[in-house]
N, C-alpha and C positions, 0 to 999 in steps of 0.2 A: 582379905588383903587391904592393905591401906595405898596412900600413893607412891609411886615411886617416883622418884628427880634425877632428872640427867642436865650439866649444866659444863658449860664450853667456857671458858674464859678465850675472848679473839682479842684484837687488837684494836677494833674498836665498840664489839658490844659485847657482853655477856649474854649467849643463849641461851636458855631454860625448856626443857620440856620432861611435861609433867603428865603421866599415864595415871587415871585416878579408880579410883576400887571399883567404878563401872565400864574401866575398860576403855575410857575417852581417853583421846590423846591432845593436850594443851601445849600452845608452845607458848613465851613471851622471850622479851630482848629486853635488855638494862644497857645502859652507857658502861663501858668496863671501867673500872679507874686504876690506872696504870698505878699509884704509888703503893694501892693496897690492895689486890684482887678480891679477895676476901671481903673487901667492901661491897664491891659489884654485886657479888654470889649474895649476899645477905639482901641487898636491896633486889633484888631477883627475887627471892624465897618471898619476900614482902608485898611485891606486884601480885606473886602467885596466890596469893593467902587472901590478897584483895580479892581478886577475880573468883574466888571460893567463896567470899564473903566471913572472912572467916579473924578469929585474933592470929597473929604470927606462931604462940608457943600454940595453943588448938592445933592449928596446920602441922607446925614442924614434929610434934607430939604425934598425929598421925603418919608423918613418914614412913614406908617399911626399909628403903634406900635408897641411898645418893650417893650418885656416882660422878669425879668430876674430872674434866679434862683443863688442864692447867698447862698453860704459857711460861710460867716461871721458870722452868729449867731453859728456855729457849731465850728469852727476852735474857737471863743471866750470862748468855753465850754471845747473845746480839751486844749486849751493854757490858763485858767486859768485868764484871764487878761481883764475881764470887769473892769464895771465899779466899786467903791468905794461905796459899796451898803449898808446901814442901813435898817430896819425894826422899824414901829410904828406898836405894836401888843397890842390885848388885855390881861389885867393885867394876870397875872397867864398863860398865855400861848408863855410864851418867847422863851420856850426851843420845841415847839414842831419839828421844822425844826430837830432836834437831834435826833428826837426818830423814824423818817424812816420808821414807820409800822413794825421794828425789821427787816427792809429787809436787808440782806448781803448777797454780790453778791460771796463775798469768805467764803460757810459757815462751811467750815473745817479746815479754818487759823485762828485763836485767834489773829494772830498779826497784821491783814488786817486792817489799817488804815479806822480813817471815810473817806468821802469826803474833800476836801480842803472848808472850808466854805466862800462861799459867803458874809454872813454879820457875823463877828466875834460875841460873845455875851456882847460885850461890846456895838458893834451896833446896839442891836437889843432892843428896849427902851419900859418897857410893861406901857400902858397907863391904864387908869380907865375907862372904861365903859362897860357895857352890856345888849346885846338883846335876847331876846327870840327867838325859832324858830317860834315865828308869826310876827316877828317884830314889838313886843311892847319893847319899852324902859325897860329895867331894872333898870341901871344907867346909868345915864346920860354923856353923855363926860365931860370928865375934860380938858378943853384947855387949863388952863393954864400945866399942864402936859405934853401936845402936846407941846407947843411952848418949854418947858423944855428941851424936847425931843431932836425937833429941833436943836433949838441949844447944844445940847452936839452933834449932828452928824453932825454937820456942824466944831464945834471945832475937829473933829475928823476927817475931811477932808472928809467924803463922797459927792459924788457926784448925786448920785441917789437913791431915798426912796422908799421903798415900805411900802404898809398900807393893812392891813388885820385884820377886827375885826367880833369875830363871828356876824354870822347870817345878814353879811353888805349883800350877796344875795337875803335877804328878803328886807330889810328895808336900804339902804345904806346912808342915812344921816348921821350918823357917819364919815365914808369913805370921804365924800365928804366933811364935814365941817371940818376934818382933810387935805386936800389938801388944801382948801384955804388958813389957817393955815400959811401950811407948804411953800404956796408962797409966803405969806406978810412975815415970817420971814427969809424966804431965797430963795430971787425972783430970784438969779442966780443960778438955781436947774438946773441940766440939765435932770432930767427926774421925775417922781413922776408915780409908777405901782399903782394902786388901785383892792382891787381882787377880788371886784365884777364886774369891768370893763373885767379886765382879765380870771375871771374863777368865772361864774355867779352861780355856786354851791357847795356844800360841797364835801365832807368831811374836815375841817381844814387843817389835814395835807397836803393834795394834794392843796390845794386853797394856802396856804403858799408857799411850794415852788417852783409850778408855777408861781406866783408872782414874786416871788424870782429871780427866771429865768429872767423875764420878764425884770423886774427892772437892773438887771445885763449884758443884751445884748443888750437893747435899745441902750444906747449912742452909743453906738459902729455901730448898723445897720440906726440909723440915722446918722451918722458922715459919712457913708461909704455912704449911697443913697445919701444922700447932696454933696457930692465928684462926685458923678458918674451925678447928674442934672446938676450938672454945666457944666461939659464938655462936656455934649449931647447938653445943652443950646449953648453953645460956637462953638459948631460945626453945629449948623444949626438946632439942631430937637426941634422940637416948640409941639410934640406930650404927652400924656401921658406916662409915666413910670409903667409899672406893677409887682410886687412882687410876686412870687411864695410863695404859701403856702405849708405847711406838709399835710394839709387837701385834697388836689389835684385841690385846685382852686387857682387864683390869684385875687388883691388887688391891689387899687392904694397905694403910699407909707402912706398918712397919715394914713389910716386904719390899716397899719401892724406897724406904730407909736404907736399905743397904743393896739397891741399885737404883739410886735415884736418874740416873743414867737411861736409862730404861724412858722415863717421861718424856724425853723432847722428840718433839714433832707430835706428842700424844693427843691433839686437836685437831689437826688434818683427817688423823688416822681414824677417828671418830668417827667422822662424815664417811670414810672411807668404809667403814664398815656398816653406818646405817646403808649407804648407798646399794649394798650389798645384799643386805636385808630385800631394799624395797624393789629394786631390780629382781630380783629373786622372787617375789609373791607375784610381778608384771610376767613371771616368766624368759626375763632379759639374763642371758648366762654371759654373754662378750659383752664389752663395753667402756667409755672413759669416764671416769668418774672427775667432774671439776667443781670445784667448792670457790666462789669468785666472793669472798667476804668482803670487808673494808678496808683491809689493809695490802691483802695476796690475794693472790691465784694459785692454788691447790691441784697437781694431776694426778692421777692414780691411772695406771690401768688393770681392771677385774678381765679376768678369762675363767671360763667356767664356774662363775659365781665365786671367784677364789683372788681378792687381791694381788700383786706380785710382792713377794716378803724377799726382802734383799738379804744377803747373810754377809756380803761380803763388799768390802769399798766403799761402807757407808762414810764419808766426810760430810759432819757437819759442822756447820761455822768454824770452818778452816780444820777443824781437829776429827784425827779418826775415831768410828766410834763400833768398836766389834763386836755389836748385839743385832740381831736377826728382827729388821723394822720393815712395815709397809711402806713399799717403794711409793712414799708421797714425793714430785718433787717441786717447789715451790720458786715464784715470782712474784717481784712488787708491783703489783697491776689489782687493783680493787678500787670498792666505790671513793675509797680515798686518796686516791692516787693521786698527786699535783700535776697540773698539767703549766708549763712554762715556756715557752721561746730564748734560745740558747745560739749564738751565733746562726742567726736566720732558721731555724730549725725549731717544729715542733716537737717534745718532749713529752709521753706521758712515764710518773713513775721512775724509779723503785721510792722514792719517796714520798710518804704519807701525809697526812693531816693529822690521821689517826681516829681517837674517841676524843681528846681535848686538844686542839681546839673545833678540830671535824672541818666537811666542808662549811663552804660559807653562806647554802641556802638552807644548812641548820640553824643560824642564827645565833650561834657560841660564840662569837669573837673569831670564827676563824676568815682569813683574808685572800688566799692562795684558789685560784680556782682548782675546781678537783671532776674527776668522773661522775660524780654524782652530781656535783653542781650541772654539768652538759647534761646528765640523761633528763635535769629537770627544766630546761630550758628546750628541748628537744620533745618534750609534753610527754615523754615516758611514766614521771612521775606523778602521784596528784602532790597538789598544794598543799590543798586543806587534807585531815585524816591520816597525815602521812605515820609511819608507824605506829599500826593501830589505833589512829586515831591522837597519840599525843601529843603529834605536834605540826605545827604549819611550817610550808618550805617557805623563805626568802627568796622569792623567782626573782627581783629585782636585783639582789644584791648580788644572784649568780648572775645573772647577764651582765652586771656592772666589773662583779671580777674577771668573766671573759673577755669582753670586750677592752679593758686596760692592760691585761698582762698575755693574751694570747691574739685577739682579732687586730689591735692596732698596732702591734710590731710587725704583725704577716701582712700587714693592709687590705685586711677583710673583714665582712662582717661577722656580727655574732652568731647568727646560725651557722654559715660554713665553719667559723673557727671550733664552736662547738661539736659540729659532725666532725671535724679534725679529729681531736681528741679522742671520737668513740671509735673512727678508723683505727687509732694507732694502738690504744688499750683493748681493740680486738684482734689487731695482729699480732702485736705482742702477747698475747694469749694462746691466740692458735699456735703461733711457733712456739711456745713453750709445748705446747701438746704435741707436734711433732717430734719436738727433739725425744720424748719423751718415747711416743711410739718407734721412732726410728731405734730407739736403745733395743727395744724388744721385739723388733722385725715385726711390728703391725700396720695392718693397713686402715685406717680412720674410717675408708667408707665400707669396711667390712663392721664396724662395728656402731652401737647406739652410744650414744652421749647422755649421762645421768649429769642436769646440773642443780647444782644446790648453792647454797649459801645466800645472804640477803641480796646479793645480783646475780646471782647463776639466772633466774629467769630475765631476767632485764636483757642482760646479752645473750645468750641461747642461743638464739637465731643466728644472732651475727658469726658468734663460732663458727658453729656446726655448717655455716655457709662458705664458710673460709675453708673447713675441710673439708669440706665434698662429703658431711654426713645427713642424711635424709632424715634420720628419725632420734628424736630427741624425748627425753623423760623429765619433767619434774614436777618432784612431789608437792603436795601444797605445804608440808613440813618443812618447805628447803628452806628456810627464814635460818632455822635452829635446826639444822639437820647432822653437825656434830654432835648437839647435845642429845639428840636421840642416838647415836650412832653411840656415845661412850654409855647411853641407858641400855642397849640391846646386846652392849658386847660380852664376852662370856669370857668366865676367869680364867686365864693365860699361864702356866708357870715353861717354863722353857729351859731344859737343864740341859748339861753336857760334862763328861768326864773325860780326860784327855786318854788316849794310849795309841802310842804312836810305833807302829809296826806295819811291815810288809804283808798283803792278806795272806800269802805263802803260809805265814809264819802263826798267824793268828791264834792265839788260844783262848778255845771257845769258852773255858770254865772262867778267864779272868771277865771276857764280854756280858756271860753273864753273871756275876757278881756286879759286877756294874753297873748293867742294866735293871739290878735289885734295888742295887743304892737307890738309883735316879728313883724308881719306884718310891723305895721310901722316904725318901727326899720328898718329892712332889705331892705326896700322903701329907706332909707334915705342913707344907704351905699351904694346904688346899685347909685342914681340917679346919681354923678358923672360920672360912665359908658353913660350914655347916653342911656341904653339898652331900648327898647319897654315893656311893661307889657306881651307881647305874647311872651316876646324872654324870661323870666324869669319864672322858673319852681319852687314850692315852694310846699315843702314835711314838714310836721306837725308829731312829734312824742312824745310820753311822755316816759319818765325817769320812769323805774319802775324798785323795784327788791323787795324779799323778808323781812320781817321783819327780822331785824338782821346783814341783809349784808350788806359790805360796798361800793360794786358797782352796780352801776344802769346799766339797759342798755336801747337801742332806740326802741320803740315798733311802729310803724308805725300808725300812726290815722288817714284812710283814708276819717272818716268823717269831719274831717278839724273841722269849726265854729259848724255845724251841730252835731257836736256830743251829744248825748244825754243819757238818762238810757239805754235804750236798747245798746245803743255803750260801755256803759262801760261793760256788762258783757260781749259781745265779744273781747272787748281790755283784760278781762282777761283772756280769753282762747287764744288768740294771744301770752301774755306775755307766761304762762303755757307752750306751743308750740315753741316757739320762746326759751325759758332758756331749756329745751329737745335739739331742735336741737342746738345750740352753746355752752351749757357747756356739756349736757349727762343726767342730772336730772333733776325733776322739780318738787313739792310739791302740786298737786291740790286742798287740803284740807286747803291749808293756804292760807288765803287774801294777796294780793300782794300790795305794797304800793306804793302811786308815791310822786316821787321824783321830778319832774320841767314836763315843757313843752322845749318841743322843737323846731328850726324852721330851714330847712335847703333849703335855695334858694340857687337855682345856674344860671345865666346868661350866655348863649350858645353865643360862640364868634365861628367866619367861622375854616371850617378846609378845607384842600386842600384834591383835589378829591384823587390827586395820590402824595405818599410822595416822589419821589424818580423819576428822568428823565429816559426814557428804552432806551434801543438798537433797532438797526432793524439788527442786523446780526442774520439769523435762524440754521448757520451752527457754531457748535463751534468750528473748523476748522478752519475759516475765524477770529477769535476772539484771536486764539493763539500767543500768544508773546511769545512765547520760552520756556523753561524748566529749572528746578532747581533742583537739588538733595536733598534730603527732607526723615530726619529721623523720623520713627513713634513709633520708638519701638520693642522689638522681638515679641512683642504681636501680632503685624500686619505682618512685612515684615521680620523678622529674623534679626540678628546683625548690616545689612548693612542700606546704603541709597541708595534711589530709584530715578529714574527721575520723576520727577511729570511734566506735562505740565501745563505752567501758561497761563490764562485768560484774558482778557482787559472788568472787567464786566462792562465797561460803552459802551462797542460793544452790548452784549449780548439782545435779543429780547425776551418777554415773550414768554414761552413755550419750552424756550430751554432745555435741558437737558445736563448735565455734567457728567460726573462716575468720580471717585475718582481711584485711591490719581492724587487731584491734583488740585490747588490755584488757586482761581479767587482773581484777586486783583481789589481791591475798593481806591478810595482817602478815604486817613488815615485808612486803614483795608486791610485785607486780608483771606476772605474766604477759610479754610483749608479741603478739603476732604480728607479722611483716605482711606486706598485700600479698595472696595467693598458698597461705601457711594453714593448716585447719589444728584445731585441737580437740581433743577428745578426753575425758575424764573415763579413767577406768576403774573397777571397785574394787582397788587397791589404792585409792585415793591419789592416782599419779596424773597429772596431764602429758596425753601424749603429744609432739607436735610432731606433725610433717611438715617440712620446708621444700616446697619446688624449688 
């Protein structure tokens, strides 16, 4: 085996970790560069090939895979600036993208703008045809309409169409004799979403503007993969390229071509699944997963070693988006956060620094005090060595930006004003994890805290003390623990076929033809992989929910092909059971209806024994590299700072034990103990902390 590369695009660094053919696991971090991702990823692969000692094509030439988790589809959502999108819809349903399900995210502001639209309604061109929900023909397509269409959205300049016509998830012939269409009359399209390809079920509104989506950040994630082959090509690596999905699996790039939809949020979700992993070798089955990078705050919550996968309600960046993702849910709270005085009022966040210009004891030009400027003023960080080593903080220039734009508007000084800032960027964290838990009726101190990302250990403590949790996990990977999490995830495909009937009614021969399709459906994306039929794990589920509602959910069909009368009255007592325990109610006297089949294969890709290289030092004595002075707060040590003794935890051997206050430093992280906190290394390379 040669190496494998798992690598994160964030918002302010690109993480890299590198498993090499002896089974070591390497991580590094690059400055991201927003205009070109693809830059980052390459100066990454560069560092890595350094630390190898090796030329760049050497290295990249040995790759076996790389697997990458990308921002692009998200950042295009955040900044507004895909592509030049029109819609071909069915007549009489132009305007449904407008009507939102009535959801408003501001619902006590009257003056709360819509969304910024995607396709203007000038763009959105309603065609003549219609089907039934058995798909029979009603009327028939009007093509010459279609090509009408066309070209008014082509004299209009767009540049990517989406097509959405009812009931195309039953019967998609329309869909599809509208693309061909749309290619003979405008063969330089650069994309064409179809939404039965995209989202193989209803309800309209959600089938539109996932489409919508789709259609709108395609150019953009193929522009940016095609950017990024070429110069893996150029540099020697001859291997496939793997895509992270929101779903928590990964894709070769054509597959996420025609649901580029599928990639946002696919960075969280990353973390979300290493976390999963390494919880899982600790033996930890409950748990919160928080990923605190540079820019966000990242929550997940795992129960039984199994993220929560949302299937329904997912709105992002204001638009719905009807694919089944790891319920990550995010806040503007990271090491970059600005912190500012706002009519007498301290402020940290949702606003960044970012990767350029960063905070300001980077030394980039950046001016704005930020969380990281406070944790390095507050002796959390070191100076010198800072990111393994390459670079030195500006302690000066942070105390100077606090003390001008936070300590002298509050009329205090610069220790209090900077323990401000780390109060408020940890409540606003914790309450992000409450709301989070409250969604899914958990209790925080029934559960352990996995935290990652280059500050998950910095704050830790302070969470986890905020929520009443005692026992805390992190790994010494958490620097880069997406980019491990999108290396260990395992290939994803997630299909569905619509058939919308009373179970009364059900016919078992159409279910299972269906559930053959999906079958060979999912054979045919997978075979790419190269995977064995025993390495591929394939779970069978129907779409059901009550007459009336508008969301279905996954009910498990263990008898797969085999299902029969008898199986359907137990799939109704499953649903019955299943809508109990995940909404609270459930209605046993009403037939339940299904809505599609299901198919979700996942292809098992190797994961490394151990994430993280150990120490053989048993004495933490022997590991000590000196002391820092280190404020916690009047909460812990009274007004003053304390000497804390620092750590070299790449000495440290499992089983050691630490007591607090006092930092073990990691490349790119630093493990903070609070006075009366212990840590422990276990040989799963995790630290574990208690917090009295």
């Amino acid at each position: 085996m040669g190496y494998r590369v798992g690598v994160d695009v964030g918002g302010t660094f690109t993480d890299l970790i590198c498993v090499t053919p002896d089974g070591d696991v390497v991580l590094d971090k690059t400055p991201t560069t927003p205009d070109d991702q693809s830059v980052g990823v390459m100066n990454g692969l560069q560092e890595l090939a350094d630390r190898f000692d090796r030329p760049l094509a050497d290295f990249c030439a040995e790759i076996d895979i790389l697997v990458h988790g990308t921002t692009t589809a998200d950042n295009t959502m955040i900044e507004m600036n895909g592509a030049a999108t029109g819609l071909l819809v069915t007549e009489g349903h132009r305007d449904e993208i407008e009507m939102r399900r009535v959801h408003k995210e501001e619902i006590w502001d009257p003056t709360y703008p819509a969304p910024p639209p995607i396709a203007r309604r000038r763009a959105r061109i309603p065609i003549p045809e219609r089907m039934n929900y058995r798909g029979e023909v009603l009327a028939p397509l009007d093509e010459a309409a279609v090509r009408r269409g066309v070209q008014r959205l082509k004299q209009l300049g767009v540049r990517s169409i989406a097509v959405m016509f009812l009931f195309s998830f039953v019967n998609p012939e329309h869909e599809r004799r509208a693309a061909e269409i749309i290619r003979e009359e405008f063969p330089d399209i650069d994309h064409v979403s179809l939404s039965h390809e995209v989202m193989a079920r209803g309800p309209e509104f959600e089938r539109v503007s996932t489409t919508l989506v789709n259609a709108y950040v395609a150019p953009k994630i193929a522009a940016y993969v095609g950017r990024l082959q070429e110069k893996l090509r150029a540099a020697g690596y001859a291997g496939q390229l793997l895509i992270m999905q929101s779903t928590g699996g990964v894709m070769p790039p054509d597959y996420v071509a025609r649901r580029a939809v599928s990639v946002l949020a696919s960075g969280p979700t990353g973390g979300v699944m290493g976390s999963a992993l390494a919880a899982g070798q600790a033996g930890v089955g409950d748990f919160i997963a928080v990923d605190m990078g540079g820019t966000s705050f990242d929550v997940c919550l795992v129960r039984d070693g199994q993220p929560e996968i949302k299937t329904d309600w997912n709105w992002r960046y204001r638009y719905y988006i009807g694919l089944p993702m790891v319920d990550v849910q995010s806040v503007g709270a990271g090491g970059g956060s600005i912190a500012r005085v706002r009519q007498g009022a301290l402020l940290v966040g949702p606003e960044s620094a970012g990767a350029a210009p960063g905070p300001v004891c980077y030394g980039r030009g950046g001016q704005q005090p930020t969380v990281t400027d406070a944790d390095a003023v507050l002796g959390y960080l070191p100076v010198e060595g800072f990111a393994g080593g390459r670079m030195t903080l500006d302690l000066d220039g942070a105390r100077d930006a606090i003390r001008r734009d936070v300590a002298e508007p509050l009329g205090v000084d610069v220790i209090e004003a900077a323990w401000g800032i780390e109060r408020i960027v940890n409540a606003n964290m914790a309450n992000a994890t409450r709301r989070v838990l409250a969604s899914h009726g958990a209790d925080a101190r029934e559960l352990a805290l996995m935290a990652y990302g280059g500050n998950g250990a910095v704050h830790a403590w302070a969470i986890a003390t905020e929520l009443g949790i005692d026992r805390i996990l992190v790994p010494k990977t958490a620097p880069a623990f997406s980019a491990l999490g999108v290396l260990v995830a395992d290939y994803i495909v997630d299909l569905v076929r619509a058939y919308v009937v009373p179970l009364s009614q059900v016919d078992l021969t159409r279910v299972r033809t269906l559930m053959s399709e999906l079958r060979d459906e999912a054979r045919k994306e997978l075979d790419p992989t190269g995977l064995l039929e025993s390495q591929v794990d394939v779970g069978l589920f129907a779409q059901m929910c009550y007459p009336g509602q508008n969301f279905d959910m996954s009910v498990p069909v263990p008898e797969g092909d085999e299902l029969g009368e008898p199986g359907l009255l137990d799939l109704a007592e499953r649903f019955h059971d299943q809508h109990q325990a995940d909404r609270g109610f459930n209605f046993r006297s009403q037939q339940p209806l299904l809505r599609g089949v299901r198919l979700v294969a996942r292809g098992t890709t190797p994961k490394p024994e151990r994430l993280a290289p150990l120490g053989t030092v048993r004495d933490a004595k022997a590991a000590r590299r000196g002391a820092r002075r280190v404020y916690f707060g009047p909460e812990f040590m009274g007004p003053g700072f304390v000497d804390a003794p620092v750590y070299d935890g790449s000495l440290l051997a499992p089983g050691i034990d630490v007591r607090g206050p006092a930092l073990i430093e990691e490349p790119f992280t630093v493990v903070v103990l609070p006075p009366g906190a212990t840590a422990c290394l276990d040989e799963q390379s995790n630290y574990e902390l208690t917090v009295s």
